[in-house]
C-alpha positions as YAML, in Angstrom:
chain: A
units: angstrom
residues:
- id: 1
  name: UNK
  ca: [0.00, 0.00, 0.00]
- id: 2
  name: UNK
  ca: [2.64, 2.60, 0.91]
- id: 3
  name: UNK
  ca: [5.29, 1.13, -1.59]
- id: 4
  name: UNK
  ca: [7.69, -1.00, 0.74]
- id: 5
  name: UNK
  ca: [9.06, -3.82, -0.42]
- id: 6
  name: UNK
  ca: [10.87, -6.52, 2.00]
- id: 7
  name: UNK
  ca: [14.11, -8.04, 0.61]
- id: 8
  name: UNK
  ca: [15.45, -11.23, 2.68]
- id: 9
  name: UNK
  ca: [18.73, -12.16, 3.57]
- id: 10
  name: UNK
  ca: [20.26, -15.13, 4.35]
- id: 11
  name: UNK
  ca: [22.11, -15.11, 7.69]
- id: 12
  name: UNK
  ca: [25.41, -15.65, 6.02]
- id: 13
  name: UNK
  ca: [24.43, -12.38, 4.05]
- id: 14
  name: UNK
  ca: [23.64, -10.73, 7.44]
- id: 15
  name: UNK
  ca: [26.75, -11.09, 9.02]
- id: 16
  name: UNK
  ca: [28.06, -8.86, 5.86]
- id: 17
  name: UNK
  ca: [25.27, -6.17, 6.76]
- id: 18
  name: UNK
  ca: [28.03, -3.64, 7.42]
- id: 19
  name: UNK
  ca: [30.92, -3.87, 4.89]
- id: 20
  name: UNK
  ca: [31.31, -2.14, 1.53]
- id: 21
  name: UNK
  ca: [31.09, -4.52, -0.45]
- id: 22
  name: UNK
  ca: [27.28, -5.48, 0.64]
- id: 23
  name: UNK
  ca: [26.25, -2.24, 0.91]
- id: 24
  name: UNK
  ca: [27.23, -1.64, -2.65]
- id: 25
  name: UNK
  ca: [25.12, -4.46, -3.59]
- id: 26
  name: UNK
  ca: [22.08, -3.36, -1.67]
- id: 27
  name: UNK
  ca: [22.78, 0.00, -4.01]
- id: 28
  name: UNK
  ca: [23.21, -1.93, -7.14]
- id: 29
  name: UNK
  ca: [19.74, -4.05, -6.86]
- id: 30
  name: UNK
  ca: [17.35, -1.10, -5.18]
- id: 31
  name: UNK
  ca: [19.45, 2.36, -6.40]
- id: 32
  name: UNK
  ca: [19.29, 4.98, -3.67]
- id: 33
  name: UNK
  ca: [17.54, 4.31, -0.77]
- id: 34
  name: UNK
  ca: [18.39, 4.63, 3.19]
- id: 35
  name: UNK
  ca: [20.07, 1.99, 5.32]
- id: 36
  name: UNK
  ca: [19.34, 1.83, 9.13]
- id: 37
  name: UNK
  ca: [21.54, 0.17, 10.87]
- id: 38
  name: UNK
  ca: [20.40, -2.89, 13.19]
- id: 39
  name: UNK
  ca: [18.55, -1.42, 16.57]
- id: 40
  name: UNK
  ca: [18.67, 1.98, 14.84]
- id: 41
  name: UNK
  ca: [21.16, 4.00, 16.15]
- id: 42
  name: UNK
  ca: [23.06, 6.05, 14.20]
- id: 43
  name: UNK
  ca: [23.95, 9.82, 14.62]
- id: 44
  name: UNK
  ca: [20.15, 11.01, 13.57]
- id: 45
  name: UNK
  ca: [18.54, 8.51, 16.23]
- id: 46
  name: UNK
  ca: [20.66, 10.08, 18.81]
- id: 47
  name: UNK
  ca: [19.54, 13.76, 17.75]
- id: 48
  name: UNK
  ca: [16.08, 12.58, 17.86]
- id: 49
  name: UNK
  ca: [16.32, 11.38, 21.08]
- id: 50
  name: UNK
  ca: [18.54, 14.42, 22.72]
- id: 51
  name: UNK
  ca: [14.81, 15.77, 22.18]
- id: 52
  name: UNK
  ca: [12.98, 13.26, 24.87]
- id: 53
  name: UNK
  ca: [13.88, 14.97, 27.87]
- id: 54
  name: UNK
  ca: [12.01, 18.39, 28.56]
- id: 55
  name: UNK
  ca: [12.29, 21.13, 30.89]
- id: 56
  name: UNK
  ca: [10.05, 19.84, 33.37]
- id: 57
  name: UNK
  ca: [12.51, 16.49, 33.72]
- id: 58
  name: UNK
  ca: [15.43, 18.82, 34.86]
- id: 59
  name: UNK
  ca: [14.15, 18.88, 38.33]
- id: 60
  name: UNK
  ca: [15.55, 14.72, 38.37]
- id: 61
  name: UNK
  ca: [18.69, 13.58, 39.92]
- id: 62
  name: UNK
  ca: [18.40, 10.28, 37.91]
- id: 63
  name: UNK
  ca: [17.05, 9.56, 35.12]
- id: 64
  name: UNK
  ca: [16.81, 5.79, 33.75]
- id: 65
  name: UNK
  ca: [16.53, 4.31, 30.50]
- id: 66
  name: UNK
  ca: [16.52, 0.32, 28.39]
- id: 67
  name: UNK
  ca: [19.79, 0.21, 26.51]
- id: 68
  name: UNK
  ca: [19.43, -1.83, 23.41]
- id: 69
  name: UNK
  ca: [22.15, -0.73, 20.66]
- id: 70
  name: UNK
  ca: [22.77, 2.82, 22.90]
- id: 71
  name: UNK
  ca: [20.80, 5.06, 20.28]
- id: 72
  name: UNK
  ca: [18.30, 6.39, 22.97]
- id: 73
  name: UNK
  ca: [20.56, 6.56, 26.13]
- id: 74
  name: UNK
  ca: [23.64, 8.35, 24.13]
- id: 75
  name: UNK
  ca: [20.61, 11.01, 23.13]
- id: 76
  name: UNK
  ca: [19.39, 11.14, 26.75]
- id: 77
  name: UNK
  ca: [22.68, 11.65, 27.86]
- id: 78
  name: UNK
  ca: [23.51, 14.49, 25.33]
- id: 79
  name: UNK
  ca: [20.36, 16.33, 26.93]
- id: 80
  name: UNK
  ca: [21.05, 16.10, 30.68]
- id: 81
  name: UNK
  ca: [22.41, 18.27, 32.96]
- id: 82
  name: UNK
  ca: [25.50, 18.24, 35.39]
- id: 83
  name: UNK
  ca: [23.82, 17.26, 37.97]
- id: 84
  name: UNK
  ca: [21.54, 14.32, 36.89]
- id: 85
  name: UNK
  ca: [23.15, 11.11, 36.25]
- id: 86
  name: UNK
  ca: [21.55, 8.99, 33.76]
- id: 87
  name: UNK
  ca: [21.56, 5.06, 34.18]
- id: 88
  name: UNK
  ca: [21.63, 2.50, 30.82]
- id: 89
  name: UNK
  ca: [19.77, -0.84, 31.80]
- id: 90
  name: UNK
  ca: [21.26, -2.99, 28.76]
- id: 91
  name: UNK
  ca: [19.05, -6.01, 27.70]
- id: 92
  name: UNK
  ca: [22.31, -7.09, 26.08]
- id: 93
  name: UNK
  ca: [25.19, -9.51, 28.06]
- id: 94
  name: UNK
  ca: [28.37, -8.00, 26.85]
- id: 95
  name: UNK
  ca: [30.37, -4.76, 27.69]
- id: 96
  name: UNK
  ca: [30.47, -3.41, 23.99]
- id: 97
  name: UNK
  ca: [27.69, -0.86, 24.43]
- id: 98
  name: UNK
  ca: [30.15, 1.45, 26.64]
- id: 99
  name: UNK
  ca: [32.49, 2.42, 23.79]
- id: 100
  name: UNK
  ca: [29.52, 2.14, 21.62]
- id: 101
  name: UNK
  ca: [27.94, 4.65, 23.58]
- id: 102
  name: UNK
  ca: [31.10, 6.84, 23.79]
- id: 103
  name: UNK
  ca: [30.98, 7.46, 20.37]
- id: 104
  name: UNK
  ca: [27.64, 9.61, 20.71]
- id: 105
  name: UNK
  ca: [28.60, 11.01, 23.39]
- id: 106
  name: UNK
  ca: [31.46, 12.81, 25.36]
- id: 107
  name: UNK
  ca: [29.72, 13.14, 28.73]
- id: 108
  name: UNK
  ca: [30.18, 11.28, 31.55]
- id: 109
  name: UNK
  ca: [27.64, 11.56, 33.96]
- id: 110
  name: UNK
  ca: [26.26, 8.53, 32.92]
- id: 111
  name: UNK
  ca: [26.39, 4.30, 34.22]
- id: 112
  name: UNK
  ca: [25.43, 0.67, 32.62]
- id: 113
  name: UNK
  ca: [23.38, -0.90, 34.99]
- id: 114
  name: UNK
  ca: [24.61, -4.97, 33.90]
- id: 115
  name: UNK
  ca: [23.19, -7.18, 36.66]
- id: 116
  name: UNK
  ca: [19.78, -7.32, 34.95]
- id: 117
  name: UNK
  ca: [19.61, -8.54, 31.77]
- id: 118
  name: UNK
  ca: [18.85, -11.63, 32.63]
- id: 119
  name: UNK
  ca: [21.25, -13.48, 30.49]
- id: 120
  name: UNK
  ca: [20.89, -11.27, 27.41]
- id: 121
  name: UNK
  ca: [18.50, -10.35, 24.49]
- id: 122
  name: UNK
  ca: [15.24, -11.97, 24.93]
- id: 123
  name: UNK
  ca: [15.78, -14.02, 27.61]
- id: 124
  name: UNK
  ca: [13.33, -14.05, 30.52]
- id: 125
  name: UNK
  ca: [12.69, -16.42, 33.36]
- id: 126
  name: UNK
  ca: [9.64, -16.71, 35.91]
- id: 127
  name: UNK
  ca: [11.30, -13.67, 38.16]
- id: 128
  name: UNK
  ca: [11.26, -11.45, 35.38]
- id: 129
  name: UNK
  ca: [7.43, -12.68, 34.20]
- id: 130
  name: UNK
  ca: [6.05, -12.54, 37.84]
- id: 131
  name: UNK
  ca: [7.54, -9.10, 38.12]
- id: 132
  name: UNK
  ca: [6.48, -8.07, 35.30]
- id: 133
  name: UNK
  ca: [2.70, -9.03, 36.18]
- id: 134
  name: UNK
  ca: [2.79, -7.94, 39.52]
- id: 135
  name: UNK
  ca: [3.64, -4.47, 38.45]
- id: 136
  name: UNK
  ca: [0.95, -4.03, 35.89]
- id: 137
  name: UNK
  ca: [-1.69, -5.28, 38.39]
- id: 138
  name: UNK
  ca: [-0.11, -2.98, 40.97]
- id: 139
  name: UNK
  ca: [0.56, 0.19, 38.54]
- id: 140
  name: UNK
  ca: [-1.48, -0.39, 36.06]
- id: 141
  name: UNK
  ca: [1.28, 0.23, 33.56]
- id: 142
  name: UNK
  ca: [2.18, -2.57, 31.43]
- id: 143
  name: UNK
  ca: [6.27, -3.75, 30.68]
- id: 144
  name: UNK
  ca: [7.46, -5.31, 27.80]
- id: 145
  name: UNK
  ca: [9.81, -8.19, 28.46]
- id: 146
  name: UNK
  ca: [12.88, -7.57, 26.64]
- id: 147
  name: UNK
  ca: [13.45, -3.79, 27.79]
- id: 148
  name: UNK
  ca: [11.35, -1.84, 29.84]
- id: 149
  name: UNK
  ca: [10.41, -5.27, 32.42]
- id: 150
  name: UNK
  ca: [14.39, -5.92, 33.12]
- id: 151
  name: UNK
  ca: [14.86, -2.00, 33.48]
- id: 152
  name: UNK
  ca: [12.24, -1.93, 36.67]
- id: 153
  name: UNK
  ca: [13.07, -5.27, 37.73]
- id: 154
  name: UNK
  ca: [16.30, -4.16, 38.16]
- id: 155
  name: UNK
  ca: [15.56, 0.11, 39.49]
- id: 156
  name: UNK
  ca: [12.93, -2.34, 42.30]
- id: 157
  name: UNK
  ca: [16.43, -4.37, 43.32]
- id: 158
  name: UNK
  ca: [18.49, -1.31, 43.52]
- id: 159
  name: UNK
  ca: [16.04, 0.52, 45.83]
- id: 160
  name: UNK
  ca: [15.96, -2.60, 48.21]
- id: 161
  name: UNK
  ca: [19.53, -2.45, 48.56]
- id: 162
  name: UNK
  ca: [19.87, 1.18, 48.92]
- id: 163
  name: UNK
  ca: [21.12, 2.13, 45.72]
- id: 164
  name: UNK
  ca: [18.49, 5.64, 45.92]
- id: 165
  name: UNK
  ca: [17.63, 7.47, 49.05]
- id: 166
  name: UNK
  ca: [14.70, 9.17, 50.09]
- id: 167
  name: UNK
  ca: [15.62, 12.47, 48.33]
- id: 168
  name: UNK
  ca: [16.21, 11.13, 45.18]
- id: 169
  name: UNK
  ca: [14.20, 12.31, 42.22]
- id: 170
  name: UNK
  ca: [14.34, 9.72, 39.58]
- id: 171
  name: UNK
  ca: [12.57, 9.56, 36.25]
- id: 172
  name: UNK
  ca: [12.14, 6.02, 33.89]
- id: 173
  name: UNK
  ca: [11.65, 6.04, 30.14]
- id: 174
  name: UNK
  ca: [9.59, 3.88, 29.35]
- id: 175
  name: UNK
  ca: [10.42, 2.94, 25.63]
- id: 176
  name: UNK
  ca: [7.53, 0.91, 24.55]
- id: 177
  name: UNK
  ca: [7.92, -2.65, 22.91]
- id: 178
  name: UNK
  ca: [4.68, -3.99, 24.37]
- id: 179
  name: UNK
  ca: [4.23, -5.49, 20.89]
- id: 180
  name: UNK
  ca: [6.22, -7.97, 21.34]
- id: 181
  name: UNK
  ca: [4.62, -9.88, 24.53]
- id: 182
  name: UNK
  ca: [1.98, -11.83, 22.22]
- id: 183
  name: UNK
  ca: [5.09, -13.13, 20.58]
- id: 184
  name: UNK
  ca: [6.76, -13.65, 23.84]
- id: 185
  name: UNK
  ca: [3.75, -15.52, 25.17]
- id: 186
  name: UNK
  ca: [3.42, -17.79, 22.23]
- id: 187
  name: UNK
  ca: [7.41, -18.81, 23.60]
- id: 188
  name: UNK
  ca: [6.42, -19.19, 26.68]
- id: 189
  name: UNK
  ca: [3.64, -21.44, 25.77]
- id: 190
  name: UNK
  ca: [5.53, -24.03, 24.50]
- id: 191
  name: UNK
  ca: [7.34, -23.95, 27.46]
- id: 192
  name: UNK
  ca: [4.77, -24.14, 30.08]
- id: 193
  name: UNK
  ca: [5.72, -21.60, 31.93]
- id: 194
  name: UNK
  ca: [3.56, -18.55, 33.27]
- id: 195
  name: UNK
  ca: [2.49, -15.73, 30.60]
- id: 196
  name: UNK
  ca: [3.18, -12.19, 30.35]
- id: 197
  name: UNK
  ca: [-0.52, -10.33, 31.48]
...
């Protein structure tokens, strides 16, 4: 309807997704067109998202945010002040999103969070799930499992061990990816294990 047209790769093909000489390719078959990179980020992502925090959020000491390929923290971090510290809850295992990170940005009031990603992209477990339900019956604010569930499982964790104090003024981006629990749940399924409310 709007004029898109899907092209598959093979995985072999993938792993190329980033040199030249695939690139070129992708140019030769389709002519001009626009390549975003895998998870998004790239130099415009990050100016879009310098744009998410607002006057009204300067008033936070913390301010807390999913990490998936860094687009959306490196903004966040561009756009805070001195005196707020901004903390990355990576759904990724690895320590690669630091200097990925560093390349959008040259503050450093900022932190990875790692103890929460639950063994990495897309993995969950019944914690996560039970959290995850508890705190949309409790908040009424649904969490998606990939992201935004590990980032409050884990802010929940820190506050019982005293990572904030009273006085602490902290603000969560919530980043979406709800559609992805009905896919989540169809996993889980064939698992037997508890679904995602």
């Amino acid at each position: 309807q709007y004029g898109m047209n899907l092209h598959y790769v093979s995985r072999e093909a993938y792993r190329l997704k980033s040199s030249k000489e695939f690139v070129e390719a992708l140019h030769q078959k389709f002519g001009e067109f626009y390549l975003l990179p895998e998870g998004g980020t790239n130099d415009l992502a990050v100016k879009g998202c310098e744009e998410i925090l607002q006057k009204d959020d300067f008033s936070f000491n913390y301010i807390c945010c999913p990490v998936g390929t860094g687009g959306t923290i490196s903004g966040v971090i561009n756009s805070s002040k001195a005196h707020q510290k901004v903390l990355g809850f990576p759904a990724l295992k690895g320590d690669f999103l630091d200097n990925e990170i560093k390349k959008y940005t040259q503050k450093t009031n900022w932190e990875l969070i790692t103890n929460y990603h639950f063994g990495g992209y897309a993995k969950i477990n019944e914690d996560l799930i039970s959290f995850i339900n508890w705190f949309k019956t409790t908040y009424n604010i649904p969490l998606d499992p990939i992201y935004t569930g590990k980032m409050m499982y884990g802010l929940f964790k820190m506050k019982e061990l005293g990572y904030f104090t009273s006085e602490d003024k902290v603000l969560v981006i919530h980043t979406g990816g709800l559609q992805g629990i009905e896919g989540m749940n169809n996993k889980l399924k064939t698992k037997n294990l508890p679904l995602i409310l």
